[in-house]
C-alpha positions in Angstrom: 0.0 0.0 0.0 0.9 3.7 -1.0 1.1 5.4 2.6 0.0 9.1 2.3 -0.3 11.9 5.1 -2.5 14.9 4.8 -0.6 18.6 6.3 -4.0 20.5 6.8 -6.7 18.0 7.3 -9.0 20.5 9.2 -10.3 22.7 6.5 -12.8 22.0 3.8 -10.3 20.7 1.5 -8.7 18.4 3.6 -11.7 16.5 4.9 -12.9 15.9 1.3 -9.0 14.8 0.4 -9.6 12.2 4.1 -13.0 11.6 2.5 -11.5 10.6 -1.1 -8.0 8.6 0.5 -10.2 6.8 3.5 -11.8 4.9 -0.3 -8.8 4.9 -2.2 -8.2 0.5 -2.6 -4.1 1.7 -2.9 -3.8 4.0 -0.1 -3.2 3.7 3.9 -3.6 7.1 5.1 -1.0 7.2 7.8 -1.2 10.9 9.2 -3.3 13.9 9.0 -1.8 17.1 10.8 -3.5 19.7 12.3 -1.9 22.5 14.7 -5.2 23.9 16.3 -6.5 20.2 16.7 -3.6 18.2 17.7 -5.2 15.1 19.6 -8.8 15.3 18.6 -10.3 12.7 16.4 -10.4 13.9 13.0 -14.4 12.3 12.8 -15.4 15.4 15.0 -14.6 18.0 12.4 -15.7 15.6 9.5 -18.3 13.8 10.9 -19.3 12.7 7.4 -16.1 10.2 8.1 -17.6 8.2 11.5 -17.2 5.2 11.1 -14.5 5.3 8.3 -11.5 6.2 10.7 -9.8 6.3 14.2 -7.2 8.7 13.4 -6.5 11.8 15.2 -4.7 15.3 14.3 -1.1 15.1 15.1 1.1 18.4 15.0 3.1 18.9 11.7 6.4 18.0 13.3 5.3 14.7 14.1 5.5 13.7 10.9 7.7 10.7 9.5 8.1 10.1 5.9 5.6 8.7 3.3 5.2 7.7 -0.2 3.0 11.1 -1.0 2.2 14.2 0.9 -1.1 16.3 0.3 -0.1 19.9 1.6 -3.7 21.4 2.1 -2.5 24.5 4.2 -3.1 28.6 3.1 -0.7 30.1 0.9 2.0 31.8 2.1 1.7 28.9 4.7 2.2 26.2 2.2 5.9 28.3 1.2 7.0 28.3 4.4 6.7 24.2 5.1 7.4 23.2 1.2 11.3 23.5 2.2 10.9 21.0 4.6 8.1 18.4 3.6 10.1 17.6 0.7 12.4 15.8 2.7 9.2 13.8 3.9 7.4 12.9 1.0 8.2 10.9 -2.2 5.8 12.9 -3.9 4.4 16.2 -2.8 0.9 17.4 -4.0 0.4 20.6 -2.8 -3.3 22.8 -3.2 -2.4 26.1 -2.2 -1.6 28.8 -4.4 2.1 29.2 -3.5 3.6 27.0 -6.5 1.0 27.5 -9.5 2.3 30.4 -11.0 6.3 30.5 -12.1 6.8 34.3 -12.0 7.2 35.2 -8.3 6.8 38.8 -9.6 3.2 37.9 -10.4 2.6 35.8 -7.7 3.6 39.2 -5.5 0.9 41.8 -8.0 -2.1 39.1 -7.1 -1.0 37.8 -3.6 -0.2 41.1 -1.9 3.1 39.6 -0.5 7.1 38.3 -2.0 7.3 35.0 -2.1 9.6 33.2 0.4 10.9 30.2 -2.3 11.4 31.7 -5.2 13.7 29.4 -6.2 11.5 26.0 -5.8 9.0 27.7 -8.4 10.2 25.7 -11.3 10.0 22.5 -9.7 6.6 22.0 -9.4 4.7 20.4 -12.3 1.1 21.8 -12.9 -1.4 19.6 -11.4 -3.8 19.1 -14.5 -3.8 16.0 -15.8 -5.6 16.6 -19.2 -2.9 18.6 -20.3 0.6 17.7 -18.4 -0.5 14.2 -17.7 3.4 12.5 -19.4 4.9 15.3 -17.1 2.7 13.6 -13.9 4.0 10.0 -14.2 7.0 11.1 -13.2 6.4 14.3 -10.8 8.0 14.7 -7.6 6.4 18.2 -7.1 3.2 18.8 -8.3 1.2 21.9 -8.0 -2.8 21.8 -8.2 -4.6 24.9 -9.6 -7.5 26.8 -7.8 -11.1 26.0 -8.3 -12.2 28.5 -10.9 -8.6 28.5 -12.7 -8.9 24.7 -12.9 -12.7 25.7 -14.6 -11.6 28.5 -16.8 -8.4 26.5 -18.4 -10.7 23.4 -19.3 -13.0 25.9 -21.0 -10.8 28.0 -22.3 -7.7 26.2 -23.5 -9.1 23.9 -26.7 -10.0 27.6 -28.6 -6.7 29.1 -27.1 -4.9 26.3 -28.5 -6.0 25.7 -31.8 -6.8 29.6 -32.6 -9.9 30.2 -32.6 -10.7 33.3 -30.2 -8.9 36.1 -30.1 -6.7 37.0 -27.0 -8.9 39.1 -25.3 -11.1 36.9 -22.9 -13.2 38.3 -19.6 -14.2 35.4 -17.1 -17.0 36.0 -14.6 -16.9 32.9 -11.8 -20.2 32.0 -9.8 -18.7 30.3 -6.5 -20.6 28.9 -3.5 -19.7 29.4 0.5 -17.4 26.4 0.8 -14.7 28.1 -1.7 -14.0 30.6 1.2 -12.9 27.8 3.2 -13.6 26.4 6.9 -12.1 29.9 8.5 -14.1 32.5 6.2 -15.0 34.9 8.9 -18.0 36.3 9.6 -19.0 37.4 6.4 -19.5 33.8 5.5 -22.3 33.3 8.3 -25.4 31.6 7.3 -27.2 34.8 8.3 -24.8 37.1 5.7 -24.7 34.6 3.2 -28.2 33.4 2.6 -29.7 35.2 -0.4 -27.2 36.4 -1.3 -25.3 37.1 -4.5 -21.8 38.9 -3.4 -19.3 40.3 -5.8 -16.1 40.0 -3.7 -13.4 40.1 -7.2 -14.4 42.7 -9.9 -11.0 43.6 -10.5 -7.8 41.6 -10.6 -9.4 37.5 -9.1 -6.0 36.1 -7.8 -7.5 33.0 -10.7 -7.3 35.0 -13.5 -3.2 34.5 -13.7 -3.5 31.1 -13.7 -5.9 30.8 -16.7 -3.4 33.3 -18.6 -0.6 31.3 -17.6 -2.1 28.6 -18.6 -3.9 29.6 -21.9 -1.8 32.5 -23.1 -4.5 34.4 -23.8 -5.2 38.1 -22.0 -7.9 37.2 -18.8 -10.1 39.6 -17.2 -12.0 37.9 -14.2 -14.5 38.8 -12.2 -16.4 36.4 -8.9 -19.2 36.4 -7.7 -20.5 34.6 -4.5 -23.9 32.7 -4.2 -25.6 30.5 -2.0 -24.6 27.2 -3.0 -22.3 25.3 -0.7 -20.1 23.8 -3.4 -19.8 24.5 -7.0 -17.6 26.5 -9.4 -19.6 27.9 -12.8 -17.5 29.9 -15.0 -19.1 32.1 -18.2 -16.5 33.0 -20.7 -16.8 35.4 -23.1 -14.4 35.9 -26.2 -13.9 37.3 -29.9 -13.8 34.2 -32.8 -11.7 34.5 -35.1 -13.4 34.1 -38.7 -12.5 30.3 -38.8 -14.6 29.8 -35.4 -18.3 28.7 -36.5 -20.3 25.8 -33.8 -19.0 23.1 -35.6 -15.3 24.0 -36.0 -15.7 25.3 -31.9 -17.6 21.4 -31.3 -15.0 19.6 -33.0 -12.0 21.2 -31.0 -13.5 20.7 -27.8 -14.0 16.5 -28.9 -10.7 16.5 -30.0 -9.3 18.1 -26.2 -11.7 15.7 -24.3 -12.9 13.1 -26.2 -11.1 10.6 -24.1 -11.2 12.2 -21.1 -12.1 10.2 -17.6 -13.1 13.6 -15.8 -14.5 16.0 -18.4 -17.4 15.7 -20.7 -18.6 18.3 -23.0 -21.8 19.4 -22.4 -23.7 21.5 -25.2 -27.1 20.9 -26.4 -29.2 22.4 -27.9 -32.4 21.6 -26.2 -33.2 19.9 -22.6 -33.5 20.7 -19.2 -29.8 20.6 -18.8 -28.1 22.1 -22.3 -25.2 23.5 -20.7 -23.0 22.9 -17.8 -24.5 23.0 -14.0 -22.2 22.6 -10.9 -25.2 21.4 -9.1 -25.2 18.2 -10.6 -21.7 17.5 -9.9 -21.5 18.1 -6.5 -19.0 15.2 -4.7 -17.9 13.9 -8.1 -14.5 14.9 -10.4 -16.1 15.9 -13.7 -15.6 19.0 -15.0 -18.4 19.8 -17.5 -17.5 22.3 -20.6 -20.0 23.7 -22.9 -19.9 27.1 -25.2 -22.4 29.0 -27.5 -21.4 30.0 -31.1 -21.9 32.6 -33.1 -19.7 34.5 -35.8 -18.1 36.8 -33.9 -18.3 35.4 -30.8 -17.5 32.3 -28.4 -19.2 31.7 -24.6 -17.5 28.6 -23.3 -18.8 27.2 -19.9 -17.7 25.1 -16.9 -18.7 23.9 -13.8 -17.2 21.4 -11.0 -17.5 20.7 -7.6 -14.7 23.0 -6.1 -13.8 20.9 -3.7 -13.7 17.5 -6.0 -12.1 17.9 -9.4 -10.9 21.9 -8.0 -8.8 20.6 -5.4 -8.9 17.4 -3.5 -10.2 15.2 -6.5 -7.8 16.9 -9.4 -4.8 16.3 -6.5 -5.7 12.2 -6.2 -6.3 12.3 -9.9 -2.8 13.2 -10.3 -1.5 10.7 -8.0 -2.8 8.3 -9.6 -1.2 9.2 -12.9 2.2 9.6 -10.8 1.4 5.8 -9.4 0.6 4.2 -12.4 -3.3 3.3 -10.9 -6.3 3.9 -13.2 -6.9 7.4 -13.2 -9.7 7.3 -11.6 -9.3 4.7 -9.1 -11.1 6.1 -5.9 -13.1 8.6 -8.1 -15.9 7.4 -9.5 -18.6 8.6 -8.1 -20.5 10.5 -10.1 -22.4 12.9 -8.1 -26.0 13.3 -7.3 -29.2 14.3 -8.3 -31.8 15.5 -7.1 -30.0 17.3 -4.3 
């Protein structure tokens, strides 16, 4: 068996990574750290897991070494520890946003801060299997994008990379409560939140680097907060180029994803359901991408659970890959409805 730990296991990420690994037929999960929960059983912050486990939260420096360790902690955090969990992991899968982007100058303009690790930048391969997955089979350092990024590349990339939009894109995200994570504040109560539909990016989302990283084309983004619990939708809007009619857009996303495990394109044109709905997906790793066409113009869609397949599911998708199991061993199921 394949022993992981978890650094982080408190927060909403980490108890759907415990949720995901506790089912995983090639992994013992060994350890799961928390500082503020040292002791406790981790079934009374994830109670959804009673039943599953007897572990406990142990601090970080208790820690031996494993096979693979899932760093699940806040960024600037997660550059802090990196230095020091590599010597503890034989692969290291980290989900903060410390290590997606290479250019610490722009990881400084979106993250307010310099970054501590400059140097360990390039080491990290990006954690998206439909695009890097040769790079993942043999990754020592892998680097999971955020929620909506993880959205807006699947969209986006198939017309970035066979040339059909021009570079000029503006991404508005639709995000539920649980993208905030476990420690939102009080903004994030039930009473502030219910109802609501909350701009809190208009200007300069910390995502929109990674999709132009990732895309190479020029991202606007915008987010917008609303009452679902989990779920990521992303509307994307951009110029086609004269060679970009439905069928030519249809064909380029089949060719991206036609064998896919984890995304399925989604565009009909009639039904109850013609176009991608995080709802649906909620506890499952697809990603569902969609678009509109016209001459002129291009709309491509996504949605996801943003805790699945944008962060905890992507990250044991791509250990998988790295362990030579079926991709999606331990992520099958394929979410719920109604609900």
């Amino acid at each position: 068996m394949t022993t992981v730990a978890v650094v982080g296991g408190s927060g909403y990420i980490g108890g759907e990574l415990l949720r995901l690994l506790l089912g995983h037929p090639e992994v013992e999960l060994a350890a799961v750290t928390s500082t503020r929960l040292a002791g406790r059983r981790i079934d009374t912050t994830h109670p959804n897991l009673r039943g599953h486990t007897d572990l406990k939260f142990v601090e970080p420096d208790a820690l031996d070494k494993y096979d693979a360790v899932f760093l699940a902690v806040a960024h600037r955090t997660a550059m802090r520890m990196v230095p020091g969990m590599v010597a503890r992991a034989g692969c290291l899968v980290d989900l903060s946003a410390d290590f997606r982007l290479r250019d610490s100058g722009v990881y400084q303009r979106y993250y307010d801060t310099e970054h501590e690790a400059p140097q360990l930048l390039d080491g990290f391969t990006p954690g998206w299997p439909e695009r890097y997955r040769e790079q993942l089979r043999e990754a020592d350092r892998i680097s999971v994008p955020g929620c909506t990024a993880m959205a807006g590349m699947l969209a986006l990339y198939p017309l970035a990379a066979e040339g059909l939009v021009e570079p000029d894109v503006t991404v508005d995200a639709r995000t539920g409560s649980s993208g905030s994570g476990a420690a939102a504040g009080n903004v994030n109560l039930h009473a502030e939140r219910s109802g609501a539909m909350r701009v809190f990016a208009p200007l300069r989302h910390r995502h929109e680097a990674e999709i132009a990283q990732a895309t190479g084309l020029r991202v606007r983004m915008s987010a917008t907060g609303v009452e679902a619990v989990r779920g990521v939708q992303v509307y994307c809007r951009a110029t086609a180029k004269d060679n970009a009619d439905e069928s030519t857009v249809r064909q380029a996303y089949r060719r991206h994803y036609g064998d896919e495990p984890f995304v399925r394109v989604v565009a009909y044109r009639s039904g109850g359901y013609r176009y991608p709905e995080p709802k649906i997906l909620s506890g499952s790793n697809y990603c569902d991408v969609g678009f509109a066409a016209e001459p002129g113009q291009v709309v491509a869609i996504a949605a996801l659970d943003n805790l699945v397949k944008g962060g905890a599911g992507n990250a044991v998708q791509c250990l998988n890959i790295r362990r030579g199991w079926p991709e999606t061993t331990g992520l099958g199921f394929p979410g719920l409805h109604p609900v």
